[in-house]
Structures are given as structure tokens and as C-alpha cells.
C-alpha positions as CSV (number, residue, x, y, z in Angstrom):
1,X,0.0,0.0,0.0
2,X,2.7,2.5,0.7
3,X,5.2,0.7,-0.9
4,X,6.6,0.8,-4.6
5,X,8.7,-0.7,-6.8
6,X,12.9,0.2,-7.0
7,X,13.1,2.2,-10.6
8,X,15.8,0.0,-12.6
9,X,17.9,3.3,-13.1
10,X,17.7,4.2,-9.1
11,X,21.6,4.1,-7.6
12,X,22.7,2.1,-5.1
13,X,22.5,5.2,-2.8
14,X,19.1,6.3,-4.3
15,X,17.5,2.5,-3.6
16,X,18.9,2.9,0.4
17,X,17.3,6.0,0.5
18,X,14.0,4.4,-1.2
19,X,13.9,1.9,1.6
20,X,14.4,3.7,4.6
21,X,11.5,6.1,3.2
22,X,9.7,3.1,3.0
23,X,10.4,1.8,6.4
24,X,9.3,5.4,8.2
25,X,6.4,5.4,6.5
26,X,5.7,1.5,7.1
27,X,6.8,1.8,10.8
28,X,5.0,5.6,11.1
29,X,2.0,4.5,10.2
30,X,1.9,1.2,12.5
31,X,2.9,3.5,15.3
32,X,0.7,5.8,15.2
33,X,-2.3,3.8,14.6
34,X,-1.4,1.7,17.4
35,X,-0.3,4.2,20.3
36,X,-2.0,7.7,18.8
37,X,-0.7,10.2,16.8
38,X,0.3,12.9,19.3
39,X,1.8,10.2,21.7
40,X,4.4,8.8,18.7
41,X,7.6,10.5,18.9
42,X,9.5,10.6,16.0
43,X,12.2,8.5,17.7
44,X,10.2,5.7,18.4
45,X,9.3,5.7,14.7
46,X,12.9,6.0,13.7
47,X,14.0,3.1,16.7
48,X,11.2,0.4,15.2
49,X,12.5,1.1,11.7
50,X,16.2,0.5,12.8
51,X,17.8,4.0,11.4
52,X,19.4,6.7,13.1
53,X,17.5,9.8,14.3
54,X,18.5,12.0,11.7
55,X,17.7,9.9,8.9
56,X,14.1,10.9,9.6
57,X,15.1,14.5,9.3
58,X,16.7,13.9,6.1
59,X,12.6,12.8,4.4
60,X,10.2,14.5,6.0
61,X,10.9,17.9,8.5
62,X,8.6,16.6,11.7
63,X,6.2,14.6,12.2
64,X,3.8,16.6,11.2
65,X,5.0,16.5,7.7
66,X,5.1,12.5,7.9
67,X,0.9,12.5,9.4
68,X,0.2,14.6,5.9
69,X,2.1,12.6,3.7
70,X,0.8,9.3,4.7
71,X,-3.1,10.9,4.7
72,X,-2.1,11.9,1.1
73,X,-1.1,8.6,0.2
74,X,-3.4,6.7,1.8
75,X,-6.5,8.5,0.6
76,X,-4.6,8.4,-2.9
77,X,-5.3,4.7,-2.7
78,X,-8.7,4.6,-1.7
79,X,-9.2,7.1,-4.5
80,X,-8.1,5.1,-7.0
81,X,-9.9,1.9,-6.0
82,X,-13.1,4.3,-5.8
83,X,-12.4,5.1,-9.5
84,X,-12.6,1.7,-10.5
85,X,-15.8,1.2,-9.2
86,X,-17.4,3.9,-10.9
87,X,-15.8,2.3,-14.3
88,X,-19.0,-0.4,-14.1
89,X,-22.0,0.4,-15.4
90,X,-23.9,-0.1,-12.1
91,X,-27.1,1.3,-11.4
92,X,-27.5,4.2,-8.9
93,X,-28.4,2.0,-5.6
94,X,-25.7,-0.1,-6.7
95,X,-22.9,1.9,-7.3
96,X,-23.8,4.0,-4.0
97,X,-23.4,0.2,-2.5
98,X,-20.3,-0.8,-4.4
99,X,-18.6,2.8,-3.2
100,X,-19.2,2.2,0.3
101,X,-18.1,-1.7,0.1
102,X,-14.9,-0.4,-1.2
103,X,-14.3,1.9,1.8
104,X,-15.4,-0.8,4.1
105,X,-13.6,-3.8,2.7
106,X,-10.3,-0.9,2.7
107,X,-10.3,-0.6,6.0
108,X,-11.0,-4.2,7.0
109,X,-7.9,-5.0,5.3
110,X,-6.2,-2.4,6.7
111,X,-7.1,-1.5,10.1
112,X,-3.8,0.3,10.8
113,X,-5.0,2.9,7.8
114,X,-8.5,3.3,10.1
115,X,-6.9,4.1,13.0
116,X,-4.0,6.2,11.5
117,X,-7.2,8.1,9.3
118,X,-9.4,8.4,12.0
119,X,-6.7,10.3,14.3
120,X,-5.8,12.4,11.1
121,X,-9.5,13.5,10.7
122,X,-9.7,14.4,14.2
123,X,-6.5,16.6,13.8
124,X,-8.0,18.3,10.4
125,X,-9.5,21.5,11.9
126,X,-5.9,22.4,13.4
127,X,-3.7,21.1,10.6
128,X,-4.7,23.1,7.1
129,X,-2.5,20.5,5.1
130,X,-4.0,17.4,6.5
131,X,-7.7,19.4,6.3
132,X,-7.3,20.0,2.4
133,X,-6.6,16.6,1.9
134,X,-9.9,15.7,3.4
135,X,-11.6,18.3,1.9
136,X,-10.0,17.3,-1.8
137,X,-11.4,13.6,-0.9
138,X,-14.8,14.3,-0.1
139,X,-14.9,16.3,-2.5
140,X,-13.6,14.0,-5.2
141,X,-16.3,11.4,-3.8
142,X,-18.9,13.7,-4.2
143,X,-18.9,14.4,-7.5
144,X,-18.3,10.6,-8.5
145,X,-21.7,9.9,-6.4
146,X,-23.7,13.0,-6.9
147,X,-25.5,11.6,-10.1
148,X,-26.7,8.2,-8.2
149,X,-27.1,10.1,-5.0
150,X,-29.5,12.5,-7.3
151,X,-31.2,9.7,-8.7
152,X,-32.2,8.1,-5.7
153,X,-33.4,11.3,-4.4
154,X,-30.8,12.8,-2.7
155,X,-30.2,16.7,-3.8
156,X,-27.3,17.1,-5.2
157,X,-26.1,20.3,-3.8
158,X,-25.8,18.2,-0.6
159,X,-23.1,15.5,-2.1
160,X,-20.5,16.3,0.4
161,X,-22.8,15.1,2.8
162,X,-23.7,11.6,1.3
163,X,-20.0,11.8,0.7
164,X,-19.2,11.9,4.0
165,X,-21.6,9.5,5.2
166,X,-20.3,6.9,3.0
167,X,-16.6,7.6,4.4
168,X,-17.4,7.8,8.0
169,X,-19.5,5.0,8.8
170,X,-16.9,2.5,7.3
171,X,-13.8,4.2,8.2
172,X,-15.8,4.9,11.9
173,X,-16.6,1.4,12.4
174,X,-13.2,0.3,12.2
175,X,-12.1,2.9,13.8
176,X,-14.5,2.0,17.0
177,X,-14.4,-1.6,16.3
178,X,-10.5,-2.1,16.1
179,X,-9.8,-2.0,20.3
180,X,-12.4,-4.2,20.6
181,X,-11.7,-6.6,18.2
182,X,-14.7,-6.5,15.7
183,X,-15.5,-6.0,12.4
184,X,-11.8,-7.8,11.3
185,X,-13.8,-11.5,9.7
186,X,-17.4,-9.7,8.4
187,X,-17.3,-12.0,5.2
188,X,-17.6,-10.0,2.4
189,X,-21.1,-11.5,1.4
190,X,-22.2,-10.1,4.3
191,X,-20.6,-6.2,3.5
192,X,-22.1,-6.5,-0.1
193,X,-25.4,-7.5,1.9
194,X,-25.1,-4.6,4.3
195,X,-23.7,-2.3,1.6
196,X,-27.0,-3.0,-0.7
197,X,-29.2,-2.4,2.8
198,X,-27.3,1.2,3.7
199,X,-27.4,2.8,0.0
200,X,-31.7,3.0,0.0
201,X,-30.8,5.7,2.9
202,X,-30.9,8.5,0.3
203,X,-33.7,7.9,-1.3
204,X,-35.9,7.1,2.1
């Protein structure tokens, strides 16, 4: 998820580099999930990923910068399976259901993102980097939805809100659920089932 491929023309230098990128990021994220964003220091995220202090300061310039960048990439991803979805030519109910399945069966599979998320949400109204991301998200969402949303009854000058819903009560549920151990086995029959259930909200 946040790793990539080593570009065959990277130097031996550049690849190092590459990786110990990679392992803040990997190690961040955990970290921070796990124990809470403001309670990570950055030198327990540099001690789990076995590298020196300083290497940190050498990718990112605080923490801060490190919170942003893996909101940015992780909502990059859910972006781009989102995109995918709205490639089929599903009818409004069930591309309102697909959308949501995709953010739910995200975070299933990833419950270290729905932690790490969830915190960074929390944190939006007093970090303006980590807020436009959100914003950009939603609103990306609520224009792939608006049509089916509008369809189904829902105005579409109030996208952002279905938009929202559709985010929060997956990413929420995991969120919740994680400390006390649920939601990790729902088969996905079941979140297709519930999915199916949840998107005749709008139009009720």
C-alpha cells in the first residue's frame, strides 16, 4: 500500500534511501495507529524502523510532515480503488453500495489505515495540510456519487454530505471496532449484503 517498486535506473544510494523512506512510512503508520498520533515520537518511529535519528530529518521535517504525507497517500489509494468502481455500469443504488463496500472492505484489510485516518480526521480542523486533503477527498467522492445520490433522491447540492456518510460510517466502524476486536472477519457476502441495505438511505 505504501510501498513501490525500486526504478531500474535508481543508484545504489538512491535505492537505500527508497527503503528507509519506506520503512518510516511502514513503521509511522503502524505507530501511530497503534499508540496515537500525538503520543508517537518521532524516535520511536525511527527506533522500530532501525535508522538513526537523523535519517528521519533527512525525508520529512517533523512529524507533522510525515501524518500529511501518509493521509495523502493513503487516501490516494482509496481514491483510485473508488475510480474503479465507478468504471462499471452499475445502477444508482448499486454503485452508491459498491462505493461504500470499497471503503469498508479498505479498512477491513487495513485497520492500521482506520486508525491512523481516523486520528488524522480528528486533527483536520488544526492542521490546514492534513484538512485539504480531506476536503479534496470528499470532494472528489462527491462528484463521482452526486449523479446516483440525485437519482435516488438525494439533492445534489448536498453531495458532500452523502459523501461523508459513506466515508465515516466504514472508516468509523473500524475505527470504534479495532480496540475491541470487531469487524476484522465480516465476510464479504455479508458487507455486499449490508452495503446493498445502507445505500436505499438516500432515497428514504
Amino acid at each position: 500500500m505504501l510501498t513501490s517498486g525500486q526504478p531500474a535506473n535508481l543508484s545504489p544510494r538512491g535505492r537505500k534511501r527508497k527503503e528507509a523512506g519506506q520503512r518510516l512510512c511502514q513503521k509511522g503508520l503502524r505507530l501511530m495507529a497503534e499508540k496515537g498520533i500525538d503520543a508517537c515520537r518521532v524516535e520511536d518511529i525511527t527506533l522500530a524502523a532501525g535508522l538513526a535519528k537523523g535519517t528521519f530529518f533527512t525525508h520529512f521535517p517533523g512529524k507533522d510532515a510525515l501524518v500529511a504525507f501518509l493521509c495523502g497517500q493513503l487516501l490516494n489509494d482509496l481514491a483510485g480503488r473508488v475510480r474503479q468502481v465507478g468504471l462499471s455500469p452499475l445502477d444508482a443504488r448499486s454503485l452508491l453500495a459498491a462505493v461504500w463496500a470499497v471503503h469498508w472492505r479498505f479498512f477491513q484489510l487495513n485497520p492500521q489505515a482506520a486508525g491512523f485516518l481516523g486520528q488524522a480526521w480528528a486533527r483536520a480542523s488544526a492542521n490546514q495540510e492534513i484538512k485539504a486533503l480531506w476536503d479534496d477527498y470528499v470532494d472528489m467522492l462527491a462528484q463521482w456519487i452526486a449523479p446516483a445520490g440525485e437519482h435516488l433522491g438525494w439533492p445534489g447540492e448536498r453531495a458532500k454530505e452523502l459523501a461523508l456518510w459513506l466515508v465515516s460510517s466504514s472508516l468509523g466502524f473500524f475505527w470504534l471496532g479495532r480496540p475491541l476486536g470487531l469487524g476484522g472477519d465480516v465476510p464479504p457476502e455479508l458487507i455486499e449484503r449490508l452495503g446493498r441495505v445502507l445505500a436505499g438511505g438516500p432515497g428514504k
